[in-house]
N, C-alpha and C positions, 0 to 999 in steps of 0.2 A: 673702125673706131676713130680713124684720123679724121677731121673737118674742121673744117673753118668755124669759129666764132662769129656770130652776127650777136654785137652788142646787146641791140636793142628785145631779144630774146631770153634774153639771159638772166638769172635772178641769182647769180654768183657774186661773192663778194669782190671787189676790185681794188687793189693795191696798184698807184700809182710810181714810178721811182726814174730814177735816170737809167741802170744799168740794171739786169736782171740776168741773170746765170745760173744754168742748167749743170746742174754737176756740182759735188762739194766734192773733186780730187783734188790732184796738185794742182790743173791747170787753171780749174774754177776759181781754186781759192787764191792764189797767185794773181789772179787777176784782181780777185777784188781786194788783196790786198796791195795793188800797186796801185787802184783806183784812188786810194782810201790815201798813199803817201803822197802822192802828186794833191788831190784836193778834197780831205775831210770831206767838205760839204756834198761830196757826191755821192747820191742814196742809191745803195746798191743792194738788192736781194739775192740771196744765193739759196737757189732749191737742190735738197736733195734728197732721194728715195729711202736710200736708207736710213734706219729706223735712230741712227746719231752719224757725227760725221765719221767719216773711217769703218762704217761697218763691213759696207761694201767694197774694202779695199782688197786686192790680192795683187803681190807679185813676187819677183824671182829677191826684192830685196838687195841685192849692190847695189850703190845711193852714189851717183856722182854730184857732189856738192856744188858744182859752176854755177847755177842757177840760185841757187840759195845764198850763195855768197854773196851775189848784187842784190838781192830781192831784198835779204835782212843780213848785212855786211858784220854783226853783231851775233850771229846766233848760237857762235861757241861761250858767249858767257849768258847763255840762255839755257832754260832748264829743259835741254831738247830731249828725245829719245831716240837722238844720234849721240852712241859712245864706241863705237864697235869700229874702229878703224882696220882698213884691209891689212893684214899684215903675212901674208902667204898665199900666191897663186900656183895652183896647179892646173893642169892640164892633162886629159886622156884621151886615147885609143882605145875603149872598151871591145872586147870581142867576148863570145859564152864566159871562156874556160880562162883567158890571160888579158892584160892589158899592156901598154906600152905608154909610160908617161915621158911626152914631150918635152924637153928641152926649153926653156923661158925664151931662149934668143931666137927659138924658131915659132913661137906662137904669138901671131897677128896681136899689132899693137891694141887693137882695138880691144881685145882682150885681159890686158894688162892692166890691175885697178891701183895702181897705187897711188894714195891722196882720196880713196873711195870708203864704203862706209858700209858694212853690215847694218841693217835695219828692218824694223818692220814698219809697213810702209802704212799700214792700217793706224798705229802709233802715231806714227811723225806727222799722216794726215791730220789725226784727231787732233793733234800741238798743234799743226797751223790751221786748223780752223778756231782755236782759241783764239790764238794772236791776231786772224781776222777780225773777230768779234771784239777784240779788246781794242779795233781801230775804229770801230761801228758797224761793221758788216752787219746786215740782217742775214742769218742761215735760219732756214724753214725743213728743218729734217723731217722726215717721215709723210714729206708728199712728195710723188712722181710727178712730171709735167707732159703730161700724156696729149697735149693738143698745142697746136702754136695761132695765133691767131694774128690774121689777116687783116691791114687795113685795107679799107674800099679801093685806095689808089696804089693798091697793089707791092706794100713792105709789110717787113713783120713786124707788129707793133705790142710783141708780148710773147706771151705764153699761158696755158689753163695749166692745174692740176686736175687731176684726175675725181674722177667723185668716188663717195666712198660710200659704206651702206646698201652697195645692191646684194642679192642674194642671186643663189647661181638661176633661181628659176628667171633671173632678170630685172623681177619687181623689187620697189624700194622696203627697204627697211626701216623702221620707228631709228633707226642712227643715221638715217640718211642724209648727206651731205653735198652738195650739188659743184662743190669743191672752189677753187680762187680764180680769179684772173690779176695775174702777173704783167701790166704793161709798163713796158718800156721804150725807153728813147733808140736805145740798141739792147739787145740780146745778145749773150754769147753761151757757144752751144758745147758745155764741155763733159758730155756723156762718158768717153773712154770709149774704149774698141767697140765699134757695131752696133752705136746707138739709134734707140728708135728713133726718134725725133730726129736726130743727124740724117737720118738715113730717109728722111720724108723727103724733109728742105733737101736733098741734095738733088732729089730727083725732081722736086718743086720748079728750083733753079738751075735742074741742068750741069751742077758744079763738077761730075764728072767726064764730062765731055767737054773737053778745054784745052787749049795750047795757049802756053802762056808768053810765048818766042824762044825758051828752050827747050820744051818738053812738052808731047800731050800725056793727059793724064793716063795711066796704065791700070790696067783691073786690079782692083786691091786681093794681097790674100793673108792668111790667116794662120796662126798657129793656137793650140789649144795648151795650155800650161796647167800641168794636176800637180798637187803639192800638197807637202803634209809640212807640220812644225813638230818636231820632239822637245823634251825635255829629257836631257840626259846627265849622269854624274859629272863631277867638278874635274872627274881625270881625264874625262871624255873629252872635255872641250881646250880648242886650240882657237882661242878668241881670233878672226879676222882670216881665218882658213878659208878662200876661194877655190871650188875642184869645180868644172869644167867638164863635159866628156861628149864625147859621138860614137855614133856607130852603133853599140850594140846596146837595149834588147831591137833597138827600129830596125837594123841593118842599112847596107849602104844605099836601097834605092826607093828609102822614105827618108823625109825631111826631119830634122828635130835632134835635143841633144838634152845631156841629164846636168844640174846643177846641186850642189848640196855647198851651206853656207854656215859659220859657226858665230855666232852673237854672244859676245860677254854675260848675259843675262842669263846661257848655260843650254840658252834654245841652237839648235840646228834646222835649215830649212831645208828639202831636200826636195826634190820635183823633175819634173820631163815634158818638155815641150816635145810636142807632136805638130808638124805641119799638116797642115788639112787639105792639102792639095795631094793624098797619098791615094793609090788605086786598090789595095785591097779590100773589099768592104768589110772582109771579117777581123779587120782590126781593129783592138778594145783598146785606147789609148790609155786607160783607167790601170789595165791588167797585166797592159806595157809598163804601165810607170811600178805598180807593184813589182813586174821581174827584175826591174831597173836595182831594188833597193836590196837584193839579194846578189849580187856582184860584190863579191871582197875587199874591193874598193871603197864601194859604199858604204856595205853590212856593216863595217869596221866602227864605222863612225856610230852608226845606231843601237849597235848591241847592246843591252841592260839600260836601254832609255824607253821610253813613254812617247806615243804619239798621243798628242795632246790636241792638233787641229788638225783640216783640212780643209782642200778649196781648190776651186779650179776657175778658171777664166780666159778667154781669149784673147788673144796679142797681134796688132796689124803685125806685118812682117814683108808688104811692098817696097818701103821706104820710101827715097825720094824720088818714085817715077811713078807713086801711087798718090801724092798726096791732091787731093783734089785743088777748085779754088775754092780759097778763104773765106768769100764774103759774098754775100746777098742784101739783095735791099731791107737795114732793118739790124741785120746781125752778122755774124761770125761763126765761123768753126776755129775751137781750140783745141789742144791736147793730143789725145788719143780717139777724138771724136774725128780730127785729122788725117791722123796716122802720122805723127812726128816720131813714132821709135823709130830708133836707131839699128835695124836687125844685125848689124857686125860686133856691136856692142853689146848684143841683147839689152838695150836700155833704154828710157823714154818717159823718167820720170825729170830727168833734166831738161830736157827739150820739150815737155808738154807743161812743164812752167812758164817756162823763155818765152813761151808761146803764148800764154796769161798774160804775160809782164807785157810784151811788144802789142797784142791788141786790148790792153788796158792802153796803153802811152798813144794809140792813133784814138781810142775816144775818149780820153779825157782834154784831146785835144778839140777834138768837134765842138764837143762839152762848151768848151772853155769859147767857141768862134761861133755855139748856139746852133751847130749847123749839124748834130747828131741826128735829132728824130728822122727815122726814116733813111738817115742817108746810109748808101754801100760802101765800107770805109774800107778805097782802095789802100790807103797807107798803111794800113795792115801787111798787107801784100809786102810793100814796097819796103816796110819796116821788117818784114822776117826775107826778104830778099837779099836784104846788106847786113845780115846779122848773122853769128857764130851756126845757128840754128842750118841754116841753107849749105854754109860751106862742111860741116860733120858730116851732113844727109851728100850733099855732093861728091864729096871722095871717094865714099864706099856706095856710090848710085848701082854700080853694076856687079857688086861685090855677089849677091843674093842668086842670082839669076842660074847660077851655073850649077847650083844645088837642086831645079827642078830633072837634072840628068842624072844624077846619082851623088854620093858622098863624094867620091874620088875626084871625079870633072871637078864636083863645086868647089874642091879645097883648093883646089890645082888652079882656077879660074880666077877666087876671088886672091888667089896669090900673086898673079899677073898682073890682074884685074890692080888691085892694091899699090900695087910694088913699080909697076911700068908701065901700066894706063893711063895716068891719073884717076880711076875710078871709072873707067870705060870696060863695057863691057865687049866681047868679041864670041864672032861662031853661035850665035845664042838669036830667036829671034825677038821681036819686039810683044807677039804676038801671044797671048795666056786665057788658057780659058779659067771660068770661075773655079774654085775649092771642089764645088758644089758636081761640076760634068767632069773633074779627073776622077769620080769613081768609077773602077770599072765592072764590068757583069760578073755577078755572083760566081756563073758558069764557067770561067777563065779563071778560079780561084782555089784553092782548099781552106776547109774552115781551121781554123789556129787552136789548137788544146793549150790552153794556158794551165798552168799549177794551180792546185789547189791553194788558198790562203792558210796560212798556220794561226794567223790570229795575236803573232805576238812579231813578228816585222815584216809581214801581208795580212791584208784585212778583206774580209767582201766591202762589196760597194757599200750597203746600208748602217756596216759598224761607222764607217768613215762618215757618212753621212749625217750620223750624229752630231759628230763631233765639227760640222760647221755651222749649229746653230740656225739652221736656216726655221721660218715658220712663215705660215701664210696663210692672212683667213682665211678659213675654210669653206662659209656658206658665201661665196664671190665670182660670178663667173671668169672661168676659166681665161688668163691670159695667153694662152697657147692655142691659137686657132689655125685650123686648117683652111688656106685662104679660097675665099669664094671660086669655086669655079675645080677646084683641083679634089671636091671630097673622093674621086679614086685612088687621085695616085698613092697613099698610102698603102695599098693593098699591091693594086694592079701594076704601081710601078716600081714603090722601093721593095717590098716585099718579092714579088715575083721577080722581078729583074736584080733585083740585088742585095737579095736576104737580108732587107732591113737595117740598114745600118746604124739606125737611129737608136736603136735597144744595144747599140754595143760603143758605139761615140761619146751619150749622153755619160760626162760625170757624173750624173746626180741619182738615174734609174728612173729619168719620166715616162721613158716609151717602150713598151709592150706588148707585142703583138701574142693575144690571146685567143684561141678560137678562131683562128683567121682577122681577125680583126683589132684596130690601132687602141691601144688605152693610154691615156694621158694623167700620167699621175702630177698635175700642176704643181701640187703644195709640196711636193720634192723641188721644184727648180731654184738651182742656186745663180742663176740671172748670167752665166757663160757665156752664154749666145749661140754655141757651136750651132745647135740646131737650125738659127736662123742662117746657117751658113752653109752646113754641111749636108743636111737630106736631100735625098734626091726632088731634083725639080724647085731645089730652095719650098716649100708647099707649105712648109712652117710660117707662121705669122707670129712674131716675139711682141708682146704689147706689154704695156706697164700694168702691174697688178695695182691693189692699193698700197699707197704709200706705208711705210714700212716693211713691208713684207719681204723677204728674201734672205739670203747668209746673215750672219752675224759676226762678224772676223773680227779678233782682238790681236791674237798674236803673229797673223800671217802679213 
């Protein structure tokens, strides 16, 4: 699907502009809202899939405001859908049967939200892609940018959307549309975790094999975050309640911990990350986060409420020994297309702004000296080198690392790590293989009997499933390909070597092995990614369906 554009072939319509941006999250919009306060006149396009801005939004929701503060210094007397200030952190030791709640003076600062913000992130996005449009931003929702396009002398001078009106048999349809081309002077690529197009360019340009004078880059990994939103009674809720937990239902030697969050507006968020770098493959991350919500700890909170959404998505979790480089001839990586979270914080909507704002300010400087088109704007670099962004990621660089040996090493690690390192790691080596080769053989496993669903606080996958709204034309060939060359190993390697992992990973229920054989239910994917991360042999090919198509998140 990926190729170069050749102009002169092309019967697409073509939109000219200074700055073009891939992504309507924090980072994209952030960027083009700092374009837009340095110089009005700068025309800037923001593309985004989803079917409005914030559809495609999901996360854990704590909102550290640092970023926001500089960006619009103003926005508390603005009619934001930030009100939910943090006003209680707890902290757990979950295990089956009892828990052990932490002590505030012994739980990692990074931990600690006060001056932080309950929110739905899906919300706040939608408000700041107002506020962008209301500086002049163009947002073009509900197209993908499924191609980037090459000039002759070798920068990226753009981007395609996707065309729309095929039918699965391939042929066009009477709505066919041959889709845009997006050129610009610079590109910036701000997809969020494990994006396609990030993920061409990076191998295009090589931008993971890099030493920058402190660090080569290190294998990115991953964690997968399932989440549901309640709606519960007025007695239920303790507006700005933060909980915290590890340990159980994952146990100590898988990666991952549970969050549950309380919002003024009466919603509670509740969820469990799962690190994808975990070796059992009969484990249902989906069926984990439903055991999760049955712990007394949790129940507590949810009892006589309504689950009203769901959603799931993936989260970098390298930090800063994974972040690749910045810039290619042409354009940029921002955001989460980066991997600027912050894994000690569990947080990244701060720093994938900062990261808007800082390579907005290196091109609106070219801009301004004429010297953009085409050019690789090392000042990007240079500008998130000397900025708050690098020293957060720097501290806790080796905090992570110690959690690939088990729960106990990692606590005990990143507390050294933290506390008397400066953020150095120790005992540990440099060395990680992909998410995708820590699974290990079926054989070396027992399969996991998880509970039955009761239906009223565990759900099966497909009641859930409802409820994120997701839809996707139907007559369109499939976005989920098995990439050329591999049509066995679905059978002959995840299946027989490792009972399929992919029928038990998938939040959504795309993959199915029936009769011996793989079924891809597309028009379920809610655009996570795991797949492209997590199957054996990576064999998954994640591509952009047609624009609109996927989740529909409001309250998450």
């Amino acid at each position: 699907m990926w190729r170069l554009v050749k102009r002169a072939f092309t019967s697409r319509e073509v939109i000219n502009c200074d700055v073009a941006i891939v992504g309507a999250g924090p980072a994209g919009l952030s960027a083009a809202i700092r374009l837009k306060q340095i110089n009005p006149d700068i025309d800037v396009y923001v593309i985004e899939k989803g079917a409005e801005v914030g559809a495609h939004m999901l996360s854990g929701n704590v909102f550290e405001p640092r970023a926001l503060n500089e960006l619009i210094p103003n926005w508390r007397d603005l009619n934001t859908p930030i009100k939910t200030p943090v006003a209680k952190d707890e902290f757990y030791v979950l295990f089956e049967n009892r828990s052990i709640k932490v002590p505030q003076f012994m739980v990692p600062d990074s931990l600690h939200n006060e001056g932080n913000y309950v929110i739905s992130l899906s919300e706040f996005t939608k408000w700041l892609g107002s506020y962008a449009e209301n500086l002049g931003v163009n947002i073009l929702s509900g197209f993908s940018a499924s191609e980037y396009l090459l000039n002759e002398k070798g920068y990226v001078e753009g981007i395609a959307t996707g065309e729309v009106g095929i039918g699965k048999d391939g042929k066009k349809k009477d709505s066919y549309n041959p889709g845009n081309e997006i050129r610009a002077k610079q590109t910036m690529i701000a997809e969020g975790c494990r994006g396609s197009l990030s993920g061409v360019l990076q191998k295009k340009f090589n931008l993971t094999n890099y030493f920058d004078g402190d660090r080569h880059v290190s294998q990115q990994c991953y964690g997968l975050g399932v989440k549901e939103v309640w709606k519960v009674p007025d007695n239920k809720i303790s507006p700005g309640l933060v909980v915290h937990s590890v340990n159980w239902p994952l146990g100590s030697k898988n990666q991952g911990g549970g969050f549950l969050y309380h919002e003024t507006s009466g919603h509670i968020h509740v969820g469990l990350i799962v690190g994808l770098d975990y070796k059992n493959p009969y484990i249902n991350p989906y069926k984990e986060f439903q055991r999760f919500k049955t712990h007394p700890v949790i129940s507590k909170h949810l009892n006589g409420g309504e689950c009203i959404g769901y959603g799931a998505r993936t989260v970098n979790e390298g930090g800063f020994y994974s972040v690749p480089k910045l810039t290619f001839p042409g354009g940029m990586l921002i955001g989460c297309a980066a991997g600027f979270l912050n894994p000690a914080k569990i947080k990244g909507t701060h720093t994938a702004m900062k990261s808007g704002m800082l390579a907005a300010e290196a091109v609106a400087e070219a801009l301004a000296r004429e010297e953009a088109e085409g050019s690789e704007l090392f000042k990007y670099y240079e500008l998130y080198r000397n900025s708050w962004i690098w020293q957060e990621l720097y501290k806790v660089r080796g905090v992570r690392e110690g959690f690939r040996k088990n729960l106990w090493f990692g606590l005990a690690h990143a507390f050294v790590s933290y506390n008397f390192l400066g953020g150095n790691k120790f005992l540990i080596s440099d060395s990680h293989k992909s998410d995708s080769a820590c699974t290990g053989f079926a054989k070396d496993f027992k399969p996991i009997e998880y509970p039955k669903p009761d239906g009223v606080l565990t759900f099966d996958l497909l009641t859930n499933l409802s409820r994120t709204g997701v839809n996707h034309e139907h007559d369109q060939p499939a976005h989920l390909k098995i990439k050329p060359g591999m049509e066995k190993s679905p059978i002959e390697h995840s299946l027989n070597l490792y009972a399929g992992p992919e029928q038990r990973f998938c939040p959504a229920g795309v993959y199915e092995f029936i009769d011996n054989k793989l079924q891809i239910n597309a028009q379920n994917c809610i655009h996570c990614k795991t797949c492209d991360i997590k199957t054996p042999s990576e064999y998954i090919q994640w591509t952009p369906p047609e624009g609109s198509g996927g989740p529909f998140y409001t309250k998450t």
